[in-house]
NUTI-695426 format. One record per residue (C-alpha): residue in three letters; residue number from 0; x, y, z. Coordinates in Angstrom, 1 decimal, always signed. Layout:
BEGIN
DOZA code pos      X      Y      Z
DOZA  ALA NUM      X      Y      Z
...
//
This chain:
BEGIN
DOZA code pos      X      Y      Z
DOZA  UNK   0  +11.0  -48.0  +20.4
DOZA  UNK   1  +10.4  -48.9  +16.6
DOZA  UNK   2  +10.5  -45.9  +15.5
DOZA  UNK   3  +11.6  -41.9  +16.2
DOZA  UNK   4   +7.9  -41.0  +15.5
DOZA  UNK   5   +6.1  -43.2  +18.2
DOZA  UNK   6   +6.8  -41.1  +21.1
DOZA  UNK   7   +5.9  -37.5  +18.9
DOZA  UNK   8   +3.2  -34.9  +20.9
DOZA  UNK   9   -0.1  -34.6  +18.9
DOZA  UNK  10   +1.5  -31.1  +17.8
DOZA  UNK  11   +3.9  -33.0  +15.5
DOZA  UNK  12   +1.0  -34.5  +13.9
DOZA  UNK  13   -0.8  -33.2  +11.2
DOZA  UNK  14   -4.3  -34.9  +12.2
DOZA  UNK  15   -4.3  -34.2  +15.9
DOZA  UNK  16   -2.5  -30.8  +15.9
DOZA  UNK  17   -4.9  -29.6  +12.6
DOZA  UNK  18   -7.2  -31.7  +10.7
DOZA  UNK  19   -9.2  -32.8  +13.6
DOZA  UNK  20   -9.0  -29.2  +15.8
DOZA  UNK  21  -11.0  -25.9  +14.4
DOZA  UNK  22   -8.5  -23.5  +13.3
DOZA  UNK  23   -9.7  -21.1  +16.2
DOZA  UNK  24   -8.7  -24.2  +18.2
DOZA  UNK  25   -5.0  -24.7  +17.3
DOZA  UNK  26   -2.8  -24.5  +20.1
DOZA  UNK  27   +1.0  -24.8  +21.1
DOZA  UNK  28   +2.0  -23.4  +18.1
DOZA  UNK  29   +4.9  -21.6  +19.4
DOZA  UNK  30   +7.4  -22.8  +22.1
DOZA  UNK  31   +8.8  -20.3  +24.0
DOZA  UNK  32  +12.8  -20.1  +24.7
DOZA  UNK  33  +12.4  -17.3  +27.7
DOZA  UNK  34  +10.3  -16.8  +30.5
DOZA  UNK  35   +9.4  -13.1  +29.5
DOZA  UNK  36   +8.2  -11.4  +33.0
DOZA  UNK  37   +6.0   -8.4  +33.5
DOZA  UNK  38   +8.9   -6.5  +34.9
DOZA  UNK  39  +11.3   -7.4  +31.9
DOZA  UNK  40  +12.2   -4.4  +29.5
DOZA  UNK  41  +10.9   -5.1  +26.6
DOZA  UNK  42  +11.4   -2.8  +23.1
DOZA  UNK  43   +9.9   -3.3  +19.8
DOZA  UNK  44  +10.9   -1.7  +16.1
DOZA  UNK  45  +10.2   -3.3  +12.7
DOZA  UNK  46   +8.0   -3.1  +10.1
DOZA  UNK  47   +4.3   -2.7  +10.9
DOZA  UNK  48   +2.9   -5.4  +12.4
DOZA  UNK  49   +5.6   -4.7  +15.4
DOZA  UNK  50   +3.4   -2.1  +16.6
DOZA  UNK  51   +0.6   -4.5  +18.0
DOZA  UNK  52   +3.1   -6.4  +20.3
DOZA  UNK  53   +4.1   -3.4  +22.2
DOZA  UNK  54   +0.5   -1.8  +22.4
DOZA  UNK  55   -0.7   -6.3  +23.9
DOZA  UNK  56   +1.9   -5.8  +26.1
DOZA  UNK  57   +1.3   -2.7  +28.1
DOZA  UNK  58   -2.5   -3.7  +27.7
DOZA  UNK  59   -1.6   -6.7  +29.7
DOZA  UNK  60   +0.2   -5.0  +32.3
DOZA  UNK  61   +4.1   -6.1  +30.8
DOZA  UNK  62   +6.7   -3.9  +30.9
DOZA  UNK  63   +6.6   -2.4  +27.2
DOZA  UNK  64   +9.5   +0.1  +27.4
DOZA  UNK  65   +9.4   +3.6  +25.8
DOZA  UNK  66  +12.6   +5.8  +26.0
DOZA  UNK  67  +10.8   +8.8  +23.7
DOZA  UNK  68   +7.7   +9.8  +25.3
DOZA  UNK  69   +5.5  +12.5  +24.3
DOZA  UNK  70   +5.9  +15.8  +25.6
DOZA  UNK  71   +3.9  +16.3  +28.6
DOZA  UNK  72   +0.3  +17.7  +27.4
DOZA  UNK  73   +0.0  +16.3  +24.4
DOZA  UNK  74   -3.1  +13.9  +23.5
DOZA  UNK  75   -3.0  +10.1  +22.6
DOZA  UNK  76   -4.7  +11.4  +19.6
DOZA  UNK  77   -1.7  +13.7  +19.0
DOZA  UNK  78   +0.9  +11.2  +20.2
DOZA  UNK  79   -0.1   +9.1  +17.3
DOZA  UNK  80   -0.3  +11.5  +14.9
DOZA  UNK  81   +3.8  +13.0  +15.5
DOZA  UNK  82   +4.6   +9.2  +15.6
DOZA  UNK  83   +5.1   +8.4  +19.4
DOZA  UNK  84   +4.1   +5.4  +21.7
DOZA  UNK  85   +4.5   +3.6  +18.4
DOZA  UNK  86   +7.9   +2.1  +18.1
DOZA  UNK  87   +9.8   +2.1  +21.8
DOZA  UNK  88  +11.7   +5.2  +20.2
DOZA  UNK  89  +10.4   +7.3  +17.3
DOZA  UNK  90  +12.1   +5.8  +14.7
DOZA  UNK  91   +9.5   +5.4  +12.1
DOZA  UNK  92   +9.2   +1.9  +10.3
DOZA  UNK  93  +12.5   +0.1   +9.9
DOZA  UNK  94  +11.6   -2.2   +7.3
DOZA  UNK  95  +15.2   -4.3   +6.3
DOZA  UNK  96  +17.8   -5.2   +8.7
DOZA  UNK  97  +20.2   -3.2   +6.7
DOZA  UNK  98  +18.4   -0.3   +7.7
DOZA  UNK  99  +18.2   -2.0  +11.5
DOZA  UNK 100  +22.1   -2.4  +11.1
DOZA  UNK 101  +21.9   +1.3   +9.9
DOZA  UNK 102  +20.6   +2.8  +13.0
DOZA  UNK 103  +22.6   +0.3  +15.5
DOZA  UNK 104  +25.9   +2.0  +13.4
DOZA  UNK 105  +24.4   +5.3  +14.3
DOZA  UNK 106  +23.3   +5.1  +17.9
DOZA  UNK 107  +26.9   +3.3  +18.3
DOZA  UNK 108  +28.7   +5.9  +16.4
DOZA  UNK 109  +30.2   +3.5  +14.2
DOZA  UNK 110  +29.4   +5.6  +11.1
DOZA  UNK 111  +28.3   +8.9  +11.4
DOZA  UNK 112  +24.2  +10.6  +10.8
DOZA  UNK 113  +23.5  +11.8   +7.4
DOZA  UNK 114  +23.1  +15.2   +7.0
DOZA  UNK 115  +20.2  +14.9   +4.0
DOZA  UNK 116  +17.3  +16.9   +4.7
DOZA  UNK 117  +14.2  +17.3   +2.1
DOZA  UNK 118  +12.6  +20.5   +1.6
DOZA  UNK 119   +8.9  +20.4   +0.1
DOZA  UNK 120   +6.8  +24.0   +0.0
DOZA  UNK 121   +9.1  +25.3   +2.5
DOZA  UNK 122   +9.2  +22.6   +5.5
DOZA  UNK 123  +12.0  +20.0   +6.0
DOZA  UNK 124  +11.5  +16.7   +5.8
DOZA  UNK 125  +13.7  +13.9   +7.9
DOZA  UNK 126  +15.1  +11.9   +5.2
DOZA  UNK 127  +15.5   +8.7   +7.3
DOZA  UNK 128  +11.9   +9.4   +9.1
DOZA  UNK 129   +9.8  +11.1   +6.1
DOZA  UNK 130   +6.8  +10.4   +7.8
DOZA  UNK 131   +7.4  +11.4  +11.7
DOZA  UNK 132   +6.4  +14.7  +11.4
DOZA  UNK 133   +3.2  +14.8   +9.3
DOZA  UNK 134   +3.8  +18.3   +8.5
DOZA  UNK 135   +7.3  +18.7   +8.4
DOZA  UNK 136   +9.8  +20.5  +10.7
DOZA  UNK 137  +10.4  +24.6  +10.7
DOZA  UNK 138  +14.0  +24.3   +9.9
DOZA  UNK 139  +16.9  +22.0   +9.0
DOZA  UNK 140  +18.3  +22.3  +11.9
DOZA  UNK 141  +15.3  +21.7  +13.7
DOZA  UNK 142  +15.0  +17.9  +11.5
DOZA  UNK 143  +18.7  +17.4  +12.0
DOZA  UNK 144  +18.1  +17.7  +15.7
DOZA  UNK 145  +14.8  +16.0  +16.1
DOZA  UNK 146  +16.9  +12.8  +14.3
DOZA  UNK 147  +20.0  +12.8  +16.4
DOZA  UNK 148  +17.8  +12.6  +19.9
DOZA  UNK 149  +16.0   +9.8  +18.4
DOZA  UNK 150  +19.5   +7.9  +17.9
DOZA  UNK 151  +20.1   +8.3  +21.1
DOZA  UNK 152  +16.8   +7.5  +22.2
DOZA  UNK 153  +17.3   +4.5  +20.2
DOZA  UNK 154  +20.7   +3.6  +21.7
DOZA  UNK 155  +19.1   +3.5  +25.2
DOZA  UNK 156  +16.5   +1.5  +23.9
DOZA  UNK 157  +19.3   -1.0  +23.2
DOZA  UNK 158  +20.8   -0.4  +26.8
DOZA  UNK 159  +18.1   -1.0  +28.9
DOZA  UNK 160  +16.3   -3.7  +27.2
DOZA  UNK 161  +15.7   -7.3  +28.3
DOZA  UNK 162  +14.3   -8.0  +25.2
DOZA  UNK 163  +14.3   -6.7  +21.8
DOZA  UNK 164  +11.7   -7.7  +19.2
DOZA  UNK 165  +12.1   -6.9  +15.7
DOZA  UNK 166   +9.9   -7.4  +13.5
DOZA  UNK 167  +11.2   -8.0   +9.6
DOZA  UNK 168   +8.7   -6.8   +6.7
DOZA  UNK 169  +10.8   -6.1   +3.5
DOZA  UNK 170  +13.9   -7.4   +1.2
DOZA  UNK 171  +13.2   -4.1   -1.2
DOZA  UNK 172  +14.7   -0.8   -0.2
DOZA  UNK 173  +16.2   +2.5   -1.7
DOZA  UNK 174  +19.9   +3.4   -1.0
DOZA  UNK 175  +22.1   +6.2   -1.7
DOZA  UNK 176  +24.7   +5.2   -4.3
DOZA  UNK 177  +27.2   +8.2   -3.4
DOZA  UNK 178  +27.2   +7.6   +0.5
DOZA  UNK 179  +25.8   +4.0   +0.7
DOZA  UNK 180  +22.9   +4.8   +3.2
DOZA  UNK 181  +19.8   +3.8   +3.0
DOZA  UNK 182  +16.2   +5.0   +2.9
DOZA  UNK 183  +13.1   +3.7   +4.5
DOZA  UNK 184  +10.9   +5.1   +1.7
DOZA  UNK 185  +11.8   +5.6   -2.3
DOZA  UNK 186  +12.8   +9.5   -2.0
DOZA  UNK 187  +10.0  +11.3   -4.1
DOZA  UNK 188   +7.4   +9.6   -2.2
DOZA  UNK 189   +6.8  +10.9   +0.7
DOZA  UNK 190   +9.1  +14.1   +0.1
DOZA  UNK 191  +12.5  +14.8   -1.4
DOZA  UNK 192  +13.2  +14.5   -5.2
DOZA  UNK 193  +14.3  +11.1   -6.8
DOZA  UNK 194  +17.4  +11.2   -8.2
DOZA  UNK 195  +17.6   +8.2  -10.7
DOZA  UNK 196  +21.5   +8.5  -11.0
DOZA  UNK 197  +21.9   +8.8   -7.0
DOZA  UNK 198  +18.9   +6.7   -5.6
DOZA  UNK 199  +19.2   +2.8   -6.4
DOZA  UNK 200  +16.8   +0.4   -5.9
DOZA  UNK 201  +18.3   -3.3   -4.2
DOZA  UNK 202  +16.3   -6.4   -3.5
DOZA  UNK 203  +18.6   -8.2   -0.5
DOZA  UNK 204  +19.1  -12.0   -1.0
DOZA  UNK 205  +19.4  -14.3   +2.2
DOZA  UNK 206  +23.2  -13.9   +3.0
DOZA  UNK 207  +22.8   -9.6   +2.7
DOZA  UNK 208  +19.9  -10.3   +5.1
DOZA  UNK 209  +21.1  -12.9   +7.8
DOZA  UNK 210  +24.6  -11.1   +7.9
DOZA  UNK 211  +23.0   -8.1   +8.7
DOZA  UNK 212  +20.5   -9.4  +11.4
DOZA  UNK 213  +23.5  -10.8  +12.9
DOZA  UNK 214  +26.1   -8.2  +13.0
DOZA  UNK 215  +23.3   -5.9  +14.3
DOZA  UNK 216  +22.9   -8.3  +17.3
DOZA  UNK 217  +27.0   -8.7  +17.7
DOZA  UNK 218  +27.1   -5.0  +17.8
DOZA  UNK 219  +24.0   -4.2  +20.1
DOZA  UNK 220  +25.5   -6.9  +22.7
DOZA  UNK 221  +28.7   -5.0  +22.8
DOZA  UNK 222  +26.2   -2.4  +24.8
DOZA  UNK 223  +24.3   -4.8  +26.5
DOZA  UNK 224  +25.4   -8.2  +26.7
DOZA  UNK 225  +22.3  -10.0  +27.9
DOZA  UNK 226  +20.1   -8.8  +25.2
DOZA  UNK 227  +17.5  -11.0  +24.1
DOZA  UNK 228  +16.0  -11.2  +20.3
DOZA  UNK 229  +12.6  -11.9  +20.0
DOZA  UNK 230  +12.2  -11.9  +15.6
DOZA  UNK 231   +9.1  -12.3  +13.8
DOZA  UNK 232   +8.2  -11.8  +10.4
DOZA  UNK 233   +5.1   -9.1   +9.1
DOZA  UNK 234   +2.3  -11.3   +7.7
DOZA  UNK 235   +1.1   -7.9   +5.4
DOZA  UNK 236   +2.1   -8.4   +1.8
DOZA  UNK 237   +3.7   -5.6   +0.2
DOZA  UNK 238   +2.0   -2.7   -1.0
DOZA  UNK 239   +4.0   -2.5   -4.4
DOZA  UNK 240   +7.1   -3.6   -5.5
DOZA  UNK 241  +10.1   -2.2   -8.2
DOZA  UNK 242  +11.3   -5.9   -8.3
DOZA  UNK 243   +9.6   -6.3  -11.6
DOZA  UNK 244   +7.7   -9.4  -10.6
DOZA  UNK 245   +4.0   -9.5   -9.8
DOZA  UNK 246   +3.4   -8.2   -6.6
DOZA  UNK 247   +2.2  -11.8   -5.5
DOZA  UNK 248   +5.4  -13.3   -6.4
DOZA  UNK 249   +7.4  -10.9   -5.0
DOZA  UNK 250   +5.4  -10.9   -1.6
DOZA  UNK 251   +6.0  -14.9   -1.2
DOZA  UNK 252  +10.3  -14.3   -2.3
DOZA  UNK 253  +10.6  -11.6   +0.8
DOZA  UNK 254   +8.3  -13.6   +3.2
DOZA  UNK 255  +10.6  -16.8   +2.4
DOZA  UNK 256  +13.8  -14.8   +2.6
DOZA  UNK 257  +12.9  -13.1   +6.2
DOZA  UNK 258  +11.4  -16.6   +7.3
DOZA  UNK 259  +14.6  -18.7   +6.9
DOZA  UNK 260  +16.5  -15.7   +8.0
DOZA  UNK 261  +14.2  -15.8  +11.1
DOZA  UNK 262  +14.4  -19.5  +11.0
DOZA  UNK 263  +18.2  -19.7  +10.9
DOZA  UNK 264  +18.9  -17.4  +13.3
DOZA  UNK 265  +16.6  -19.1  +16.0
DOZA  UNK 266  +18.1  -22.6  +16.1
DOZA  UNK 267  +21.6  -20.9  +15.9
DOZA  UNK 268  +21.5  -18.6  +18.5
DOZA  UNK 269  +20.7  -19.5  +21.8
DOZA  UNK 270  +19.5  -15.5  +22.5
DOZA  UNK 271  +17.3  -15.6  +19.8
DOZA  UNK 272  +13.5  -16.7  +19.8
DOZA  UNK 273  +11.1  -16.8  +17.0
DOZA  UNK 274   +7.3  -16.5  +17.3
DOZA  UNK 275   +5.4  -17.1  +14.4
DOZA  UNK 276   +3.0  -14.5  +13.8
DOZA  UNK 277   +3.3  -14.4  +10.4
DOZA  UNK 278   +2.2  -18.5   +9.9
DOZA  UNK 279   -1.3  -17.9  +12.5
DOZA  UNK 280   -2.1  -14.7   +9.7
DOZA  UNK 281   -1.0  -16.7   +6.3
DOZA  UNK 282   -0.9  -20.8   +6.8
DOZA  UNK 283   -3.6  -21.7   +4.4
DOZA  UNK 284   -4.8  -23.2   +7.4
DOZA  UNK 285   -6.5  -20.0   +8.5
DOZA  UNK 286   -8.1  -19.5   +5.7
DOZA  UNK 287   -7.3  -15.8   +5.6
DOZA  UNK 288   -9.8  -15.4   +8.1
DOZA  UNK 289   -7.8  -12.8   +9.3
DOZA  UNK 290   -7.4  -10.5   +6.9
DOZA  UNK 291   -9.7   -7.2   +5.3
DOZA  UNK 292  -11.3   -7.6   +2.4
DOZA  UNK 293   -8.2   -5.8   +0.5
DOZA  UNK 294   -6.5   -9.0   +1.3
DOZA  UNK 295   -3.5   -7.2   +2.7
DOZA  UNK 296   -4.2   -5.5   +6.1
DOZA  UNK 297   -4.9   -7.7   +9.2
DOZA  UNK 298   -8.2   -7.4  +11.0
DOZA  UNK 299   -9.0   -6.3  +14.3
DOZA  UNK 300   -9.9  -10.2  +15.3
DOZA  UNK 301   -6.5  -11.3  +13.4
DOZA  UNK 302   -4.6   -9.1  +15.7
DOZA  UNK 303   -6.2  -10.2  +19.0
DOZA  UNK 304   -5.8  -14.2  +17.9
DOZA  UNK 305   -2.0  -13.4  +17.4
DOZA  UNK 306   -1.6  -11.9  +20.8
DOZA  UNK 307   -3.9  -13.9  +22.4
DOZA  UNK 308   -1.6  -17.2  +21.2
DOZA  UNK 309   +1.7  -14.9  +22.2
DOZA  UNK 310   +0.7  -15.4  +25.5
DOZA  UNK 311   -1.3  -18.7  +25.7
DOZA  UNK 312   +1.7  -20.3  +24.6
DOZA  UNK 313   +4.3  -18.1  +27.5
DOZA  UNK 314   +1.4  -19.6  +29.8
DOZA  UNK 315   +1.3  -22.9  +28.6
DOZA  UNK 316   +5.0  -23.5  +29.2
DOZA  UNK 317   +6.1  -21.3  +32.3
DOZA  UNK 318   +2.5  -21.2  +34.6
DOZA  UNK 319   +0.3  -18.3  +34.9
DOZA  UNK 320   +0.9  -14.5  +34.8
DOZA  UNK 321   -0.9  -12.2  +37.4
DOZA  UNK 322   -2.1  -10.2  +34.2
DOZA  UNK 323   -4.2   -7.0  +33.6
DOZA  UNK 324   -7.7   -7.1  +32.0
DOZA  UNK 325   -7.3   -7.8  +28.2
DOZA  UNK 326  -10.8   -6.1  +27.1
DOZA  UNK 327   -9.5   -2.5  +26.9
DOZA  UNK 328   -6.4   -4.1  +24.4
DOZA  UNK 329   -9.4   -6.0  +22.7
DOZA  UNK 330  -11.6   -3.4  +21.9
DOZA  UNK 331   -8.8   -0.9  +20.7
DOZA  UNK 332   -7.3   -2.2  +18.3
DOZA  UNK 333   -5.5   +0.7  +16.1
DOZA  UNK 334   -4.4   +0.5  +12.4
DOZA  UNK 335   -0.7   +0.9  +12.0
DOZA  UNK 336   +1.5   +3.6  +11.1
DOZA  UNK 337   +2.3   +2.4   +7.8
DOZA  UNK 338   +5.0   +4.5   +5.6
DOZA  UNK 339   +5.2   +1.9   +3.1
DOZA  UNK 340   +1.0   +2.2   +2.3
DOZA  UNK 341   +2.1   +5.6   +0.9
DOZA  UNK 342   +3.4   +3.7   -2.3
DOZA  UNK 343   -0.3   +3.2   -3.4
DOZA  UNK 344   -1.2   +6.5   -4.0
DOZA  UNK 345   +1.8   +6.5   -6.7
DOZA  UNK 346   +0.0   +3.3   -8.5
DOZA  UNK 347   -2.1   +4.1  -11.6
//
């Protein structure tokens, strides 16, 4: 051998592997660390985009795990609406792996569950889930309670996963400066009053980021041992940012952040996998094919090529899966459950 490059695959290559392939055509873009099977527990929380891996999955007859189900009765419609069967527990969006690290602390009881509630024309408003019940719970203890079965919920998550995916969507968040906690919305938003002397805005660098993602995982494995970290990283730009930069510019500095924290954390970590989502949405390659005219949300067809590749690729490496029909997961498609679109309606 001459050289290290002679014996490369065609996917090393930019030629074979791009210039000479239609993007619709790319192909072995991911290579998988685990053979995921249908009967494997798998759990997904994150930002947005984590929502359509859970939904692929139980299309394609995987083992997507729930552990807060709807009460019995209530419609899909419904389910939807009160924020279940979106996350594997009804956490809401977890944006930053601080706020990850946050509710591993919790469901651990390394640090104990706020007690802040926000009131707004008489209902209560979960601080730490502004959005799960659209109109508010009764009372506080009724929020307090509604939070604390959710932690648990959470915690079981944790135990009884073969898998967890998370997927990372932000470096910006709001935290309490008296306590130390953090939000997953600006309070003032959603509900609750901002407090410019109490809420403070922080931007996390790589080390805030990496060390959090990794204690997180160091503490969930005291639980569960085995667990497995599937990461991606949200291809939606943000929505709006207090970073002070354009909102371009502070997009690409929390995509790069998340990525090399992904990145890092995959080639370190023999129980950690990465699939990249976020390049088949963004590479200039693409073409942003895949995203609505707004340039930020990702279309129906966007959604189905990223899922489609998930398992091509889990195909492509460990054999065939005895799978069910995909055309009921193609055809329903669902916007997701967004908390962080809720900062638009504050823009001028």
């Amino acid at each position: 051998m001459s050289n290290p490059y002679e014996s490369l695959p065609a996917k090393a290559y930019w030629k074979p592997a791009v210039a000479q392939r239609s993007m619709f055509d790319i192909s072995d873009i991911w290579d998988p660390k685990f053979h995921i099977q249908p009967e494997d527990n798998v759990v997904t929380f994150g930002s947005c985009f984590a929502q359509h891996i859970g939904r692929a999955m139980k299309a394609r007859g995987f083992n997507w795990l729930c552990t807060e189900t709807p009460p019995a009765g209530l419609t899909d419609k419904n389910s939807r609406l009160f924020n279940y069967n979106i996350f594997s527990a009804r956490t809401g969006n977890i944006y930053t792996t601080t706020l990850l690290k946050q509710w591993t602390e919790w469901a651990l009881g390394k640090k104990p569950i706020p007690d802040e509630v926000w009131e707004k024309d008489g209902r209560f408003y979960d601080a730490f889930r502004p959005r799960v019940e659209p109109e508010g719970f009764a009372t506080r203890e009724e929020a307090r309670a509604s939070l604390e079965y959710t932690v648990e919920c959470f915690k079981q998550a944790i135990i009884k996963a073969n898998y967890f995916v998370f997927t990372l969507g932000l470096t910006e968040g709001w935290i309490n400066a008296e306590h130390g906690y953090e939000y997953p919305m600006c309070p003032g938003t959603v509900a609750g009053d901002f407090d410019p002397q109490q809420h403070k805005f922080h931007n996390l660098p790589f080390p805030a980021v990496i060390t959090a993602l990794r204690e997180t995982m160091e503490l969930m494995r005291t639980i569960n041992p085995g667990l497995r970290f599937l990461l991606t990283v949200s291809p939606v730009p943000l929505t709006a940012t207090k970073s002070g930069n354009h909102v371009v510019v502070a997009t690409m500095y929390s995509k790069s952040v998340l990525r090399a924290v992904t990145g890092q954390l995959e080639m370190t970590d023999a129980m950690t996998d990465y699939f990249p989502s976020y390049e088949i949405i963004n590479s200039p390659v693409f073409k942003g094919a895949f995203f609505e005219p707004n340039q930020r949300s990702v279309n129906p067809f966007g959604v189905n090529f990223v899922m489609d590749n998930f398992f091509k690729c889990l195909e492509g490496k460990f054999g065939k899966y005895q799978m069910a029909s995909t055309s009921s997961q193609k055809n329903n498609v669902q916007d997701e459950v967004c908390e962080e679109e809720l900062l638009e309606a504050f823009g001028r």
